[in-house]
mmCIF file of the N, C-alpha and C atoms, coordinates in Angstrom:
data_MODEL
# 
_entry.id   MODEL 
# 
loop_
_atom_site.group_PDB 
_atom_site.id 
_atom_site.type_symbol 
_atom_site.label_atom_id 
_atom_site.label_alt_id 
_atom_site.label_comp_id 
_atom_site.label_asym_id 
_atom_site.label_entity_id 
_atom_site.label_seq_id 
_atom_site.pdbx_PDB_ins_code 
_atom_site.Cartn_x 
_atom_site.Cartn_y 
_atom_site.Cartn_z 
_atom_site.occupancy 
_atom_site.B_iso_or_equiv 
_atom_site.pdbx_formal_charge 
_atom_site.auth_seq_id 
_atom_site.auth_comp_id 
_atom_site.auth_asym_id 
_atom_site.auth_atom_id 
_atom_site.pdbx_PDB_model_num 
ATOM 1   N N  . UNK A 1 1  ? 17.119  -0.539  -28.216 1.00 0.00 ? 1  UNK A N  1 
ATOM 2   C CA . UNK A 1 1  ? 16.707  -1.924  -28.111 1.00 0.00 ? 1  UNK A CA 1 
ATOM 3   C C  . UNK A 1 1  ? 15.501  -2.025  -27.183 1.00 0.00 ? 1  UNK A C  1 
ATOM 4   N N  . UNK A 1 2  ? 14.543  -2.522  -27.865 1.00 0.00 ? 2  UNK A N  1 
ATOM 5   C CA . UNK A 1 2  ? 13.594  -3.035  -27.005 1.00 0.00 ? 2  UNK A CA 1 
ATOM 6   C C  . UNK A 1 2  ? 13.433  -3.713  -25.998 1.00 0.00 ? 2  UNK A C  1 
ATOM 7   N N  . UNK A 1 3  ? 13.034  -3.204  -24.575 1.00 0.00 ? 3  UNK A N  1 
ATOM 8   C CA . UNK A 1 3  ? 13.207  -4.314  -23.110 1.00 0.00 ? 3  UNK A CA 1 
ATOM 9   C C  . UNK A 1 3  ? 11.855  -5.338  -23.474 1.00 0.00 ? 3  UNK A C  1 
ATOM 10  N N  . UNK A 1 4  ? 12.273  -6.705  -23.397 1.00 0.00 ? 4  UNK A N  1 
ATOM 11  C CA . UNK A 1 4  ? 10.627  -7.719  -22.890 1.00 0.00 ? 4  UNK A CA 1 
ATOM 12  C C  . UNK A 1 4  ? 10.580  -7.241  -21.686 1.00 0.00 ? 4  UNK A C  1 
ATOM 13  N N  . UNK A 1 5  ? 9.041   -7.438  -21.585 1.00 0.00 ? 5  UNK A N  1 
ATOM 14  C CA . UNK A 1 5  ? 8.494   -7.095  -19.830 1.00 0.00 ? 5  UNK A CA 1 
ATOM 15  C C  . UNK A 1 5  ? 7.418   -8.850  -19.945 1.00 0.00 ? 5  UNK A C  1 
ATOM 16  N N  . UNK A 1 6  ? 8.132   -9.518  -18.904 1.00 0.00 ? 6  UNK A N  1 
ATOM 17  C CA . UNK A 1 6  ? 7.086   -10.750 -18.833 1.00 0.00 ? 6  UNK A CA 1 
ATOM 18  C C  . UNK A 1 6  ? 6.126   -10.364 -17.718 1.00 0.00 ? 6  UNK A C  1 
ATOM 19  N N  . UNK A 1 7  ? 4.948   -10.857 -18.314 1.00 0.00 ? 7  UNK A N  1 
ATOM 20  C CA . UNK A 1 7  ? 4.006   -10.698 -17.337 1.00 0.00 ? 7  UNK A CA 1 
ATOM 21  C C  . UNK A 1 7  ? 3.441   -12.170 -16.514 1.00 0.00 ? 7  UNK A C  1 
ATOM 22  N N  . UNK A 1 8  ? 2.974   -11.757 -15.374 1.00 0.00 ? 8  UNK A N  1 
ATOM 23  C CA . UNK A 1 8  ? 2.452   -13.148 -14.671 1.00 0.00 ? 8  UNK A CA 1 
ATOM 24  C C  . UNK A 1 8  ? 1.200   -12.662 -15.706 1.00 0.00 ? 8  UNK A C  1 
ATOM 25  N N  . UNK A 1 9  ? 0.525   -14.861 -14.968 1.00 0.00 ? 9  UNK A N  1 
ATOM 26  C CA . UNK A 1 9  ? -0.421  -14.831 -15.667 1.00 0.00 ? 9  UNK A CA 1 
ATOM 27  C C  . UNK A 1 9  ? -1.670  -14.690 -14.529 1.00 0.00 ? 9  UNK A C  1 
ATOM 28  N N  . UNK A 1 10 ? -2.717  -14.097 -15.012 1.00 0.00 ? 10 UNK A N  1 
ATOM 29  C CA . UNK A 1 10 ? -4.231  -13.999 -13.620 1.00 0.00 ? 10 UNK A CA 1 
ATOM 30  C C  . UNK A 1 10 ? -4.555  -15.439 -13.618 1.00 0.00 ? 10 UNK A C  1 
ATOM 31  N N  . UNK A 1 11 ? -4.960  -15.660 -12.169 1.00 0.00 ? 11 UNK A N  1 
ATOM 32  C CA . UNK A 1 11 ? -5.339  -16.974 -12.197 1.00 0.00 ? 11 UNK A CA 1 
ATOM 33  C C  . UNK A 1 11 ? -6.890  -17.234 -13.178 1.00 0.00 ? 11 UNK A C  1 
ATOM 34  N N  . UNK A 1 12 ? -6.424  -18.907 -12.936 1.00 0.00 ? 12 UNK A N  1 
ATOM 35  C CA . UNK A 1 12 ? -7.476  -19.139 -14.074 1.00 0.00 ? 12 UNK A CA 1 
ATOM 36  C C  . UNK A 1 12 ? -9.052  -19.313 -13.229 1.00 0.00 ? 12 UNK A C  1 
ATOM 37  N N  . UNK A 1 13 ? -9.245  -19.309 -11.955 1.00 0.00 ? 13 UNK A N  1 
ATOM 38  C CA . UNK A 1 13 ? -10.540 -19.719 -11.586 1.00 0.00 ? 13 UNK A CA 1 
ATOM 39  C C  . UNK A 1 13 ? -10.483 -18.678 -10.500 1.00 0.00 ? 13 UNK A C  1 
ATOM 40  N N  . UNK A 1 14 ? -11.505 -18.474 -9.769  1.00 0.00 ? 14 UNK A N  1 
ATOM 41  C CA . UNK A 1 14 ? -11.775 -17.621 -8.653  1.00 0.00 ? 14 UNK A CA 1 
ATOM 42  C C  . UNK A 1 14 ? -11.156 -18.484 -7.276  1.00 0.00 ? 14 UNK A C  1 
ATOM 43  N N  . UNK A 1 15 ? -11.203 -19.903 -7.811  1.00 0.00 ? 15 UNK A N  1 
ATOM 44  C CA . UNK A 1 15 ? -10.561 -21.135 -6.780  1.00 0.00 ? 15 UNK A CA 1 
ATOM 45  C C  . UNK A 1 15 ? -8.711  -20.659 -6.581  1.00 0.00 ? 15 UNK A C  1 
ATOM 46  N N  . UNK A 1 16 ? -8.558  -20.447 -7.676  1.00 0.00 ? 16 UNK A N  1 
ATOM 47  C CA . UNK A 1 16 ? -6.730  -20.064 -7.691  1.00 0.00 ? 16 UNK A CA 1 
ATOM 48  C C  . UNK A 1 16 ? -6.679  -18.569 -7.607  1.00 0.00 ? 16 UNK A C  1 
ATOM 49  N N  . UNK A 1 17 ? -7.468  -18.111 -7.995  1.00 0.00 ? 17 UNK A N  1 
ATOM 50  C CA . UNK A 1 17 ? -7.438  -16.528 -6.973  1.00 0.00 ? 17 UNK A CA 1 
ATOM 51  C C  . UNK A 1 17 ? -7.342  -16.662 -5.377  1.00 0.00 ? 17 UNK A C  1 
ATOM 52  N N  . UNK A 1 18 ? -8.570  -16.925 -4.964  1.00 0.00 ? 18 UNK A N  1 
ATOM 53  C CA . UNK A 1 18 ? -8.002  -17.269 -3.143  1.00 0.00 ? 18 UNK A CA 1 
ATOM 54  C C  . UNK A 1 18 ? -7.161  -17.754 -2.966  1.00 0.00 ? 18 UNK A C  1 
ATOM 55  N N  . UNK A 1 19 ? -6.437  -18.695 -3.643  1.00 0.00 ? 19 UNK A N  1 
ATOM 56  C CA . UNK A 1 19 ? -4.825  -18.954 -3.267  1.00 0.00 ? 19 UNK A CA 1 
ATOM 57  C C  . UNK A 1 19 ? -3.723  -18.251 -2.968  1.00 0.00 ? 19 UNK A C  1 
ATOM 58  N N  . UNK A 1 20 ? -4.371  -17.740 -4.647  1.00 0.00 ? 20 UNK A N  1 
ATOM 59  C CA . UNK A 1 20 ? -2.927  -16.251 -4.332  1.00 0.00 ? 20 UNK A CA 1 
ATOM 60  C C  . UNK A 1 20 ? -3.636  -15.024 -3.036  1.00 0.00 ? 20 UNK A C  1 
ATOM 61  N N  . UNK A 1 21 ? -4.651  -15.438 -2.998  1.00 0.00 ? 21 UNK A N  1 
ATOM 62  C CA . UNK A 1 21 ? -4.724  -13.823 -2.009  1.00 0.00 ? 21 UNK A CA 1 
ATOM 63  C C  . UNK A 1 21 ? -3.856  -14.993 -0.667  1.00 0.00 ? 21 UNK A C  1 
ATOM 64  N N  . UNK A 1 22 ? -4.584  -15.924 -0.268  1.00 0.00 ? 22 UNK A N  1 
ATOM 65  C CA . UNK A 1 22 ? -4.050  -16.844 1.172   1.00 0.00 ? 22 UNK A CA 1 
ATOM 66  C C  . UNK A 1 22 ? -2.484  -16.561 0.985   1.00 0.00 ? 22 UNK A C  1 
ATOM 67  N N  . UNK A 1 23 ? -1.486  -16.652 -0.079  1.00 0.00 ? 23 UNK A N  1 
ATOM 68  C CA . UNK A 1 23 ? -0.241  -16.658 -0.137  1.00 0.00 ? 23 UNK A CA 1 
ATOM 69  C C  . UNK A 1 23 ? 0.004   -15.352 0.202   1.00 0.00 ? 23 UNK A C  1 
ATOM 70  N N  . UNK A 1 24 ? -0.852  -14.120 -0.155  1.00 0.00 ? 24 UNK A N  1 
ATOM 71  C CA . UNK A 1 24 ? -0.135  -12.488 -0.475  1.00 0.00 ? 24 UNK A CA 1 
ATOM 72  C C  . UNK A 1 24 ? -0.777  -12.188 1.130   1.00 0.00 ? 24 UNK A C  1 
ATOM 73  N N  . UNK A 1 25 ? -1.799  -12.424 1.350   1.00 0.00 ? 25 UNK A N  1 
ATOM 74  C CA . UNK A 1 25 ? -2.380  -12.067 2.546   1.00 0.00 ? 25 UNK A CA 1 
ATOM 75  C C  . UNK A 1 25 ? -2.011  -10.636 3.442   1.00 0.00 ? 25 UNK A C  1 
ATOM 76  N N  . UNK A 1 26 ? -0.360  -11.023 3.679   1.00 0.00 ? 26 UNK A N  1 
ATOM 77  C CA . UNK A 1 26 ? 0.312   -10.239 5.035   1.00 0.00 ? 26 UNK A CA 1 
ATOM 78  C C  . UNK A 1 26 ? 0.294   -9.022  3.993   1.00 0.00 ? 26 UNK A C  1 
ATOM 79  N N  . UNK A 1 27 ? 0.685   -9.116  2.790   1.00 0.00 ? 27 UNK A N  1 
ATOM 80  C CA . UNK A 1 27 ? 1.043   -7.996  1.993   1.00 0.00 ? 27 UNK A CA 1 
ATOM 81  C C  . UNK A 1 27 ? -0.488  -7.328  2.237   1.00 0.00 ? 27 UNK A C  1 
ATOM 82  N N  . UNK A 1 28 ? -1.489  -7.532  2.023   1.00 0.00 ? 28 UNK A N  1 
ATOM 83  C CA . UNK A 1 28 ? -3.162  -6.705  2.346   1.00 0.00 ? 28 UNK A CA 1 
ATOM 84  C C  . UNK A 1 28 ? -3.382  -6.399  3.512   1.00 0.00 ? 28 UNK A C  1 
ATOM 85  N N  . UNK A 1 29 ? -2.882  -7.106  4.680   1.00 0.00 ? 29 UNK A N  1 
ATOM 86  C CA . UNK A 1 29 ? -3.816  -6.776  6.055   1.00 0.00 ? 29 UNK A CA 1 
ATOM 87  C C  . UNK A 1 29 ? -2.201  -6.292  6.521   1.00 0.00 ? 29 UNK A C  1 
ATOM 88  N N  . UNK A 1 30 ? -0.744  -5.550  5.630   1.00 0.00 ? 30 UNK A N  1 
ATOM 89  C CA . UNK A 1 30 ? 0.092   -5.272  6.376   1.00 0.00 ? 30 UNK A CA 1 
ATOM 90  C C  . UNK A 1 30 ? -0.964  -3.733  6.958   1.00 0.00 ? 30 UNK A C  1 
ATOM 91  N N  . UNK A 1 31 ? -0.462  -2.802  8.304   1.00 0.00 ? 31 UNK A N  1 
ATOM 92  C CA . UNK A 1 31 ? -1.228  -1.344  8.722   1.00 0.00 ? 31 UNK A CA 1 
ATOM 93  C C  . UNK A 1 31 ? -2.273  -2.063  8.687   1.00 0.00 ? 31 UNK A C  1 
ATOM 94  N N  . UNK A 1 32 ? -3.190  -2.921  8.357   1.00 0.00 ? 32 UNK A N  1 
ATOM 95  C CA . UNK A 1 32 ? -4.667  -2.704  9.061   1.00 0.00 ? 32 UNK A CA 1 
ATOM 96  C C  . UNK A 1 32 ? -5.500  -2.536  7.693   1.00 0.00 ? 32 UNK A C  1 
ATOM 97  N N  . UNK A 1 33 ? -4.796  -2.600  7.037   1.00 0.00 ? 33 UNK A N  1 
ATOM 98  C CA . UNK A 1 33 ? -5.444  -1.867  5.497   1.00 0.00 ? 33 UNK A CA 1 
ATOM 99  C C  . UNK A 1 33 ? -7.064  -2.424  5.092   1.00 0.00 ? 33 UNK A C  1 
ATOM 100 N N  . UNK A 1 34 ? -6.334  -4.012  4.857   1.00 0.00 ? 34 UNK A N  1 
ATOM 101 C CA . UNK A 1 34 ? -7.996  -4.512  5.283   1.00 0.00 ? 34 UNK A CA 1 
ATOM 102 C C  . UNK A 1 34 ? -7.435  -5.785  6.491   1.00 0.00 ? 34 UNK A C  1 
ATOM 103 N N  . UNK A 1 35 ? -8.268  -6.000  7.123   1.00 0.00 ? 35 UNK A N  1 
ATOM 104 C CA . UNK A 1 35 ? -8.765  -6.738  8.350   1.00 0.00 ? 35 UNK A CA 1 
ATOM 105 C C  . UNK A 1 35 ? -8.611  -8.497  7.900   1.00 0.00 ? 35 UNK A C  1 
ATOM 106 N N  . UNK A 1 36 ? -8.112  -9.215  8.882   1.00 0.00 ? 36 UNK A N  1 
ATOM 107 C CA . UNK A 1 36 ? -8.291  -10.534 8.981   1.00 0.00 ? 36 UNK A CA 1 
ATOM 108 C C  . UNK A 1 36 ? -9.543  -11.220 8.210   1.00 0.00 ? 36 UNK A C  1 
ATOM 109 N N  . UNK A 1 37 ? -10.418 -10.571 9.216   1.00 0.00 ? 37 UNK A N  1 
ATOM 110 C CA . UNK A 1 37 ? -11.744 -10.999 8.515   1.00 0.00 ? 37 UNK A CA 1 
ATOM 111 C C  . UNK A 1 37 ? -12.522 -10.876 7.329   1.00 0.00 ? 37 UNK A C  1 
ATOM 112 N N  . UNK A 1 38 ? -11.972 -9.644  6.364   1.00 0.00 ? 38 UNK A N  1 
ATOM 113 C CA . UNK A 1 38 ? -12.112 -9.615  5.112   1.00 0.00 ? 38 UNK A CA 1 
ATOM 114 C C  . UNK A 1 38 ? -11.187 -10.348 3.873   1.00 0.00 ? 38 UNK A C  1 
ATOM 115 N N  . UNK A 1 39 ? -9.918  -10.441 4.967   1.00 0.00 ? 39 UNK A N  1 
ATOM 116 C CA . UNK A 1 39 ? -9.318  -11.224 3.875   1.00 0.00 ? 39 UNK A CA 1 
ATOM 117 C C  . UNK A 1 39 ? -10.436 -12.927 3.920   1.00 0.00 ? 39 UNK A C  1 
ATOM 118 N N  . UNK A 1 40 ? -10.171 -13.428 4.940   1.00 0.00 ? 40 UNK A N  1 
ATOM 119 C CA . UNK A 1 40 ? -10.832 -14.519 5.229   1.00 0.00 ? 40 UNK A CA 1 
ATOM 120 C C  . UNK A 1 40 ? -12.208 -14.980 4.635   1.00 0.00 ? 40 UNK A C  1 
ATOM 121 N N  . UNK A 1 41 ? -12.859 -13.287 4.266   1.00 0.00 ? 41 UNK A N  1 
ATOM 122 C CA . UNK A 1 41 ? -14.185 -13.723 3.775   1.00 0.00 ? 41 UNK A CA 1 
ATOM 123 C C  . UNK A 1 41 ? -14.412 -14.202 2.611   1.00 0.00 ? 41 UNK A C  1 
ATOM 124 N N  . UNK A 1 42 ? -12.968 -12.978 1.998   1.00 0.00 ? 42 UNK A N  1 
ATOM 125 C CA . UNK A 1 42 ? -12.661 -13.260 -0.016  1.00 0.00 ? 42 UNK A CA 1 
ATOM 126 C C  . UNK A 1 42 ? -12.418 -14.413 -0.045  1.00 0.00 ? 42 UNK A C  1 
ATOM 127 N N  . UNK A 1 43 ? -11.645 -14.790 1.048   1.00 0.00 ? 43 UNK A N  1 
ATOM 128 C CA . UNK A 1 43 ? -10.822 -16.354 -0.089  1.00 0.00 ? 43 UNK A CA 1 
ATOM 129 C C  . UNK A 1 43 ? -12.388 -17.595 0.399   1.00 0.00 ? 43 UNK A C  1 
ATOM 130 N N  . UNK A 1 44 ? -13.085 -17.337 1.711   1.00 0.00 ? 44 UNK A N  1 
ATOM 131 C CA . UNK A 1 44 ? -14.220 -18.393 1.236   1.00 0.00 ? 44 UNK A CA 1 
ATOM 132 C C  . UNK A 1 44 ? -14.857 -17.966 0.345   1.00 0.00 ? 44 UNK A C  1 
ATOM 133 N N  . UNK A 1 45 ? -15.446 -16.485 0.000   1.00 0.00 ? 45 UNK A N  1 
ATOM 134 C CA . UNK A 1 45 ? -16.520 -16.358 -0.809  1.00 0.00 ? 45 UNK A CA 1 
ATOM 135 C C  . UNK A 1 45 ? -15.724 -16.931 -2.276  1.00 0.00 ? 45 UNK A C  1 
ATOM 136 N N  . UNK A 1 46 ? -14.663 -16.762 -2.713  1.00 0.00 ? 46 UNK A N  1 
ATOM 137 C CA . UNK A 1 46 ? -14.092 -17.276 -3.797  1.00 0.00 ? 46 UNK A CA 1 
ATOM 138 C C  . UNK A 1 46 ? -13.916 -18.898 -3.849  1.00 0.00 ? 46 UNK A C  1 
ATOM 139 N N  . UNK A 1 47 ? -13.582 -19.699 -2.914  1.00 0.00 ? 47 UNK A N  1 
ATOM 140 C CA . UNK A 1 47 ? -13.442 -20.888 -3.150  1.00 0.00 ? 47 UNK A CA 1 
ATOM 141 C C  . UNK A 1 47 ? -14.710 -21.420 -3.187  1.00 0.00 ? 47 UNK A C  1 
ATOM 142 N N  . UNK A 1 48 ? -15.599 -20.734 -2.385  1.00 0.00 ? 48 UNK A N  1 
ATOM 143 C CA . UNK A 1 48 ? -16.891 -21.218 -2.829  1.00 0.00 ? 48 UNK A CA 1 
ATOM 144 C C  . UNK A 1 48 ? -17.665 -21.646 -3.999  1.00 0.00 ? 48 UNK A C  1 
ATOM 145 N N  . UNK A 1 49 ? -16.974 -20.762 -5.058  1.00 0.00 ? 49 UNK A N  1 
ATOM 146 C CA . UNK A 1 49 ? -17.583 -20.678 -6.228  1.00 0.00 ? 49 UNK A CA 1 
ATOM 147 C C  . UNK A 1 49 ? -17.011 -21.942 -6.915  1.00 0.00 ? 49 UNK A C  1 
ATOM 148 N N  . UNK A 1 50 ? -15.999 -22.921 -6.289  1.00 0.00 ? 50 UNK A N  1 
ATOM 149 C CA . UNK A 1 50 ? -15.575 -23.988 -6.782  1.00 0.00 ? 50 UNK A CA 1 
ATOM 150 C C  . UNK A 1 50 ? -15.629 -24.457 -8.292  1.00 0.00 ? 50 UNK A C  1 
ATOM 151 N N  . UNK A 1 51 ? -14.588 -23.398 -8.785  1.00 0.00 ? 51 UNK A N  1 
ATOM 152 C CA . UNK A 1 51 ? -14.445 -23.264 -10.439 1.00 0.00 ? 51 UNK A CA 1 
ATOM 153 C C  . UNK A 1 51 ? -13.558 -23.585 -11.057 1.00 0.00 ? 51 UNK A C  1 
ATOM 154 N N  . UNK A 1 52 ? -12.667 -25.031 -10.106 1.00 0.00 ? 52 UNK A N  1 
ATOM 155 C CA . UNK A 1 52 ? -11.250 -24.611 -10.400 1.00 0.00 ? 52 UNK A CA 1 
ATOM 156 C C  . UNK A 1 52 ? -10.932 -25.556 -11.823 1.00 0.00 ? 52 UNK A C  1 
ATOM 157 N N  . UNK A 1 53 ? -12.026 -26.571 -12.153 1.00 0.00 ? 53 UNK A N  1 
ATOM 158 C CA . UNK A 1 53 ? -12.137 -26.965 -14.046 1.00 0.00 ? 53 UNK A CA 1 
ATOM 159 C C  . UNK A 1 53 ? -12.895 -26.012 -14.828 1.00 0.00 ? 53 UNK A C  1 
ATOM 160 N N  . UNK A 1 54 ? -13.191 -24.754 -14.514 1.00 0.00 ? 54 UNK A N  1 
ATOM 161 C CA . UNK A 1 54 ? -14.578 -24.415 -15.413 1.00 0.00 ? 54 UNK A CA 1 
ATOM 162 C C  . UNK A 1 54 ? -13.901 -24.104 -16.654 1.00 0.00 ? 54 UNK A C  1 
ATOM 163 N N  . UNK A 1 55 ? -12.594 -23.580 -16.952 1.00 0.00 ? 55 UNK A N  1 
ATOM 164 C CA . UNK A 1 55 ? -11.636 -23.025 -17.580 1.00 0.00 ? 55 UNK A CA 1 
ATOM 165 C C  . UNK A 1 55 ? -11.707 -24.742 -18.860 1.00 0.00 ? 55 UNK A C  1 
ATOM 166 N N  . UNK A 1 56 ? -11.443 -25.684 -18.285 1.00 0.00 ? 56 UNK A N  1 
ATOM 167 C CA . UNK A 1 56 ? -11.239 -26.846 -19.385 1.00 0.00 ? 56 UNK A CA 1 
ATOM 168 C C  . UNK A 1 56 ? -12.564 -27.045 -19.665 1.00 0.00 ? 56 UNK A C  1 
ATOM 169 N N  . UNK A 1 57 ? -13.810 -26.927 -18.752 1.00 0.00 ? 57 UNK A N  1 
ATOM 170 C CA . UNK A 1 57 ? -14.939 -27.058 -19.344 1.00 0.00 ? 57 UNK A CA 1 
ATOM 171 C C  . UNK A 1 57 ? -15.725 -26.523 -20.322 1.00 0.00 ? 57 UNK A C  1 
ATOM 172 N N  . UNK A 1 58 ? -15.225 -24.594 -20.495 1.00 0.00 ? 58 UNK A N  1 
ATOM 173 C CA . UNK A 1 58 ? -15.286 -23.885 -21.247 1.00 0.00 ? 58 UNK A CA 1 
ATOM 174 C C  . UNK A 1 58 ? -14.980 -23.364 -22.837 1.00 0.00 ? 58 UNK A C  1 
ATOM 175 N N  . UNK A 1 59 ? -13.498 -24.334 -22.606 1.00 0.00 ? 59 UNK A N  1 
ATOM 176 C CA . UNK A 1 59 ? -12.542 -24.156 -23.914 1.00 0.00 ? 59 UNK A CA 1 
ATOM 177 C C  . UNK A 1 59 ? -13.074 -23.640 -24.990 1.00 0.00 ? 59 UNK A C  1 
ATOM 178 N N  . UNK A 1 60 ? -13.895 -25.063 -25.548 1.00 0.00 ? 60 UNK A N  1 
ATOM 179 C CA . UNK A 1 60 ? -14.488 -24.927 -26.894 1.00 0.00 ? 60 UNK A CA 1 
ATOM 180 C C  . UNK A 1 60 ? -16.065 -24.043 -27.156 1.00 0.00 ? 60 UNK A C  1 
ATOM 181 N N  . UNK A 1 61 ? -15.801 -23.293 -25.653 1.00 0.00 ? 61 UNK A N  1 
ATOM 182 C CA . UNK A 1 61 ? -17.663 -23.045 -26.163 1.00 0.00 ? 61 UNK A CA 1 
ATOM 183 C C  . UNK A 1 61 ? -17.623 -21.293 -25.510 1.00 0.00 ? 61 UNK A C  1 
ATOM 184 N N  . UNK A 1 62 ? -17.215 -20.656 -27.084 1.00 0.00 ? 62 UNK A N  1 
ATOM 185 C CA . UNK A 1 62 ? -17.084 -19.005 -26.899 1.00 0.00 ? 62 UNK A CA 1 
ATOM 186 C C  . UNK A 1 62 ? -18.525 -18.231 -26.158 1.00 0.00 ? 62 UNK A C  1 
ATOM 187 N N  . UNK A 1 63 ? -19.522 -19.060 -26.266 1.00 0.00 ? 63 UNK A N  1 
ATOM 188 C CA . UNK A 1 63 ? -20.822 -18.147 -26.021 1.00 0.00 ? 63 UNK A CA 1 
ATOM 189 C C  . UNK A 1 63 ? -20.366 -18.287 -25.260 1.00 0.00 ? 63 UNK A C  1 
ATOM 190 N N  . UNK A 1 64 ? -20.240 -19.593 -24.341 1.00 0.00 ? 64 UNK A N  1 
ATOM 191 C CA . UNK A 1 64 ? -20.304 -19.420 -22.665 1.00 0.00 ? 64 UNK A CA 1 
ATOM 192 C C  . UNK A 1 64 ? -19.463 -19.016 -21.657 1.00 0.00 ? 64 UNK A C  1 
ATOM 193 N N  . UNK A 1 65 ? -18.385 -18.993 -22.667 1.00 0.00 ? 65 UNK A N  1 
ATOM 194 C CA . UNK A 1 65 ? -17.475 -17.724 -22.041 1.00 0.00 ? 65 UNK A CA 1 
ATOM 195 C C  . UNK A 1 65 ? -18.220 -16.266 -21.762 1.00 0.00 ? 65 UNK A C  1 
ATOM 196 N N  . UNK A 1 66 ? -18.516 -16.033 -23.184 1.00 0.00 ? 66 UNK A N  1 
ATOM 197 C CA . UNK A 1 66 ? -18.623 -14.614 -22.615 1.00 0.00 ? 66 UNK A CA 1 
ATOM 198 C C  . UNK A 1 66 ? -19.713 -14.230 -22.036 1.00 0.00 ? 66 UNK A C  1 
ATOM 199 N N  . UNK A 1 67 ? -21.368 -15.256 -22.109 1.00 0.00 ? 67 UNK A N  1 
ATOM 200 C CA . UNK A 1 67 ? -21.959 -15.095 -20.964 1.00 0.00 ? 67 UNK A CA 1 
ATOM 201 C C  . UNK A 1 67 ? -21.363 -14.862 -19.512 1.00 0.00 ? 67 UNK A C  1 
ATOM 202 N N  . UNK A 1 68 ? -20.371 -15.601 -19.359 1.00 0.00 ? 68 UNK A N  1 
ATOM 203 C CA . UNK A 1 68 ? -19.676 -15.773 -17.719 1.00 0.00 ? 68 UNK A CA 1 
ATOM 204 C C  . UNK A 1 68 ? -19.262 -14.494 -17.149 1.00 0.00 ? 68 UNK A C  1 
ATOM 205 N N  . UNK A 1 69 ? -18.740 -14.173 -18.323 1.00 0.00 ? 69 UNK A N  1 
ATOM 206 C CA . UNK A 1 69 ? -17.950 -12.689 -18.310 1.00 0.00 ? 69 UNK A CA 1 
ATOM 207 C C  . UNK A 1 69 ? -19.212 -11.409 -17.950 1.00 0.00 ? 69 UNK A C  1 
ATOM 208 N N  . UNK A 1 70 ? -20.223 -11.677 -18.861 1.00 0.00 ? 70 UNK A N  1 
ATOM 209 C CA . UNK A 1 70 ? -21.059 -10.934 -18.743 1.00 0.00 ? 70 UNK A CA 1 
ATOM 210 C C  . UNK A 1 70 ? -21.890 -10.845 -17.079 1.00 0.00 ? 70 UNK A C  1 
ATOM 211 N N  . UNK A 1 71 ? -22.100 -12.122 -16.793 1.00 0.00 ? 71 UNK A N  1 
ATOM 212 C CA . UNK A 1 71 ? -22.581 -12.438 -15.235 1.00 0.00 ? 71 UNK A CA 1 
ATOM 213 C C  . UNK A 1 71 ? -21.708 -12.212 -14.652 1.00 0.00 ? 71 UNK A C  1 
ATOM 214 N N  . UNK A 1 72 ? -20.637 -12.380 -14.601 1.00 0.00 ? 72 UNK A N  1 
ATOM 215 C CA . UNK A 1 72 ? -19.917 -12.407 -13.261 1.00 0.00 ? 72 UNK A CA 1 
ATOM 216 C C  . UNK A 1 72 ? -18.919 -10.905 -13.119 1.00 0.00 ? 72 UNK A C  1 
ATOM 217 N N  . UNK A 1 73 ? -18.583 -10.664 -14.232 1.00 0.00 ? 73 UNK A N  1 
ATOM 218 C CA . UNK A 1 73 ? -17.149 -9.597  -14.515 1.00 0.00 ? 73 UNK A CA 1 
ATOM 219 C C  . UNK A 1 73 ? -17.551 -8.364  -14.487 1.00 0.00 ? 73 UNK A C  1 
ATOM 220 N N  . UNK A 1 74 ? -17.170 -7.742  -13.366 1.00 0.00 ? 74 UNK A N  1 
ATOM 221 C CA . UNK A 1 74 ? -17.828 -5.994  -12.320 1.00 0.00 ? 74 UNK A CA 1 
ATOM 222 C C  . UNK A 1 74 ? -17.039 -5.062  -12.763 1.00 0.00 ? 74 UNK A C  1 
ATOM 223 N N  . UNK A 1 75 ? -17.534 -4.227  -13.001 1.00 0.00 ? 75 UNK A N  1 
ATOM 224 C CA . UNK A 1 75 ? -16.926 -3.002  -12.829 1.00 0.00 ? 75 UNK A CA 1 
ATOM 225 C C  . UNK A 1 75 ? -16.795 -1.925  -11.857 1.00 0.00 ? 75 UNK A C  1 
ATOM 226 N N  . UNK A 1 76 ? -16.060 -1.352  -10.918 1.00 0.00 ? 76 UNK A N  1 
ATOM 227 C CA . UNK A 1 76 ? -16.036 -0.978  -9.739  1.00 0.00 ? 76 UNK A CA 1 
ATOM 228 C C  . UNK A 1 76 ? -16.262 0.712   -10.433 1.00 0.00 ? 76 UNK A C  1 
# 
């Protein structure tokens, strides 16, 4: 028998990303791993980008999705 595996979902804006990092936080800077101040920097440099409609603004319009994707979405 097949197990379901539910998955969370990624947030929808870079605005509800810094949320979840502000909520997970202790879990990143538990040992020192990264620093106060880097967490602190992600969640402004992310709320900055103040995107948290771009998702309903986007819906109907595939180019500009994947322009976004194309500008913004890194590969490490």
């Amino acid at each position: 028998m097949k197990e379901e595996v539910e998955y969370q979902s990624l947030p929808l804006s870079c605005f509800e990303a810094a949320q979840c990092l502000r909520k997970s936080r202790e879990f990143y800077q538990c040992g020192n791993v990264f620093p106060r101040r880097v967490i602190d920097g992600t969640i402004e440099k992310l709320e900055s980008y103040n995107d948290m409609e771009l998702w309903k603004q986007l819906a109907d319009k595939p180019e500009k999705i994947e322009e976004s994707l194309w500008e913004y979405l890194h590969y490490g």
